[in-house]
N, C-alpha and C positions, 0 to 999 in steps of 0.2 A: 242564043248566046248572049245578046245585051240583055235580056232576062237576068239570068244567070249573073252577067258582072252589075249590072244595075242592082240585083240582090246582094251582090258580094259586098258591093260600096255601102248600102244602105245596113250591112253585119257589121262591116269596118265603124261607122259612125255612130251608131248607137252603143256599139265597145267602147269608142272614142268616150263618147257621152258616159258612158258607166262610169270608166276609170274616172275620168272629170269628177263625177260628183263623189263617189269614194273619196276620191283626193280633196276632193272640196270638205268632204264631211269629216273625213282624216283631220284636217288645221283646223276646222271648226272647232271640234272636241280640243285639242291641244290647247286654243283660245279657250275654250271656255273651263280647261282645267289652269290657264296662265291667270285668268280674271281671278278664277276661284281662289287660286295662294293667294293673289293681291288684295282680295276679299281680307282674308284669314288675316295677312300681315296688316292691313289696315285695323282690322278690329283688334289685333294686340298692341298697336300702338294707342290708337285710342283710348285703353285700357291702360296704358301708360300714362298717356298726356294725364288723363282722369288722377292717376295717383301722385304722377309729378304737379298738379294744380292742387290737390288735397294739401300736400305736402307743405309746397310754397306758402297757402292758405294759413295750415297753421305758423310756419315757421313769422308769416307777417304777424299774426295776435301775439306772438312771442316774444318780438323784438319790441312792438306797440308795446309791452307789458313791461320790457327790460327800458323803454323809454321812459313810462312813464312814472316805473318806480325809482331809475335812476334824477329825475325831474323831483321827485317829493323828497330824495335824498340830498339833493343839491340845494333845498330849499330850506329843510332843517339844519342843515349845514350853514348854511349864511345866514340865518335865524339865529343860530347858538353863537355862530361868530361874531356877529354885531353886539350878541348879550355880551358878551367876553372883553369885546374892544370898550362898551361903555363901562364895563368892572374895572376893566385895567384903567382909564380915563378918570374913574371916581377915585380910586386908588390912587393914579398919583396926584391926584388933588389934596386927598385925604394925608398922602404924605407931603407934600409939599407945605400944608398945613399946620402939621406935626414940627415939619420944620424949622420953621415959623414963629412956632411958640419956642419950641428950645432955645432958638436964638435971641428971642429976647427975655 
């Protein structure tokens, strides 16, 4: 008779132990299908980052480019203006001059 329940316990505990690792293997696999999305969402982000850094990339040679053409435009611009202020300057010299003589 302790035979018999000494065998019975010793059915009971390795059932025990089955279920246990079923279940164990059961969240196993669920983890390793939870990694797996976080896998996938990580590499599509990545693949984001990649295209929002391309992006940026250009959008910087872009603006570097609207700088620096806006810089050789500001340049010819105060170039042309300074010719213009010393035209107006000889001008009214020239008329001041003109003046000058009429009056006497």
């Amino acid at each position: 008779m302790t035979t018999d329940l000494t065998t019975e316990i010793l059915k009971q505990i390795r059932d025990g132990i089955e279920e246990l690792r079923q279940d164990f293997n059961r969240r196993l696999d669920q983890t390793n299908e939870r990694l797996d999305q976080t896998n996938k969402r990580l590499d599509q982000n990545n693949s984001r980052l990649g295209r929002v850094e391309r992006g940026l990339d250009d959008l910087g040679k872009f603006m570097r480019r609207i700088a620096l053409d806006q810089a050789k435009h500001e340049r010819f611009h105060a170039h042309h203006v300074d010719r213009l202020e010393e035209d107006v300057t000889d001008l009214k010299g020239r008329v001041q001059q003109l003046e000058q003589r009429a009056a006497s």
